[in-house]
N, C-alpha and C positions, 0 to 999 in steps of 0.2 A: 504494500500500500504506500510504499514511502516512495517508492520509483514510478509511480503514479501522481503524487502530489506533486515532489519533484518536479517532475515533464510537465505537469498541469501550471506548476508555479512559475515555471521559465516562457510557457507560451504566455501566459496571461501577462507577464512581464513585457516579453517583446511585442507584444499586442497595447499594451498602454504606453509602451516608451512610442510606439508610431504614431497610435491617436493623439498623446501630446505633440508628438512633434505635426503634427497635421493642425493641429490645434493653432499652436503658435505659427503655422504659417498661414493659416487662413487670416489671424488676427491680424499679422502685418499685411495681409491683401485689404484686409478690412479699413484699418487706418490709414493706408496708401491713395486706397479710393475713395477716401473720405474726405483726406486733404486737398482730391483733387476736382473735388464738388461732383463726384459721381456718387447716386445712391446707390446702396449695398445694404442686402439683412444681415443681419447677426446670428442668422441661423444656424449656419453650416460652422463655424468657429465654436458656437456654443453646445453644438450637438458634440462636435468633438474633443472640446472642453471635460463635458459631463460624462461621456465614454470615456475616457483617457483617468478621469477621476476614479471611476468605476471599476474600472478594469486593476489601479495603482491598490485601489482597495484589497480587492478580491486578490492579490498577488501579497499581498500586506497578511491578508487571513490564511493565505497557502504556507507563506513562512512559519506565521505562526502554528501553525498545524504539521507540518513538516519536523519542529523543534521541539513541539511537547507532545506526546500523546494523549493525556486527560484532558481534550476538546470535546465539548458537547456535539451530540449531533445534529443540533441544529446551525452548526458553524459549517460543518463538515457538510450539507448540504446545500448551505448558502451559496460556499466554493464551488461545489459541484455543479451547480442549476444551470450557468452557461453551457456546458459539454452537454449536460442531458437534453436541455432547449437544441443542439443543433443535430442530435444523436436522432430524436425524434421528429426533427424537421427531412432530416435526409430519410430515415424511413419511409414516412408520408409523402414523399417526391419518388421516392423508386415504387411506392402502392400506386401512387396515380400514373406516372409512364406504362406500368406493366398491369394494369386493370382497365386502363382505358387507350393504350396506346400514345398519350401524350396530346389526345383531343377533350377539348373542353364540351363540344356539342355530340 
């Protein structure tokens, strides 16, 4: 289980060190194009902001989980819930290609 957290904790790492850095360079587009009286949302910066936060967490709780064993299991799931969300999205993407051939109609 430790070579599991491990690998979980190093993607989730280099998964938040991107989204920040996607972060901080949206925010320089954003103030670039601000100074230069072009409008721009603050969407795309703050999405990547809040993911990048999320992700620095959840690699925050893998160490720690990693380093003690007496974590509750409600920590130990929290960490998990990303992989199980994408484990269960690819499932339901190969059920729907190979049950309907990839047509909606």
């Amino acid at each position: 289980m430790n070579t599991t957290t491990l690998i979980t904790t190093i993607l989730y790492t280099l998964t938040a060190a991107y989204l920040l850095y996607m972060a901080i360079l949206n925010i320089f587009v954003y103030v670039a194009n601000s100074n230069l009286g072009h409008e721009e949302s603050f969407k795309m910066p703050l999405i990547y902001l809040i993911s990048g936060i999320v992700f620095s967490v959840l690699s925050y709780l893998g160490y720690k989980i990693y380093k003690s064993e007496d974590v509750i299991l409600l920590l130990k799931i929290i960490f998990y819930l990303p992989l199980i969300i994408v484990a269960l999205y690819v499932i339901w993407a190969i059920l729907l290609l190979l049950s309907a051939g990839g047509k909606w109609n």
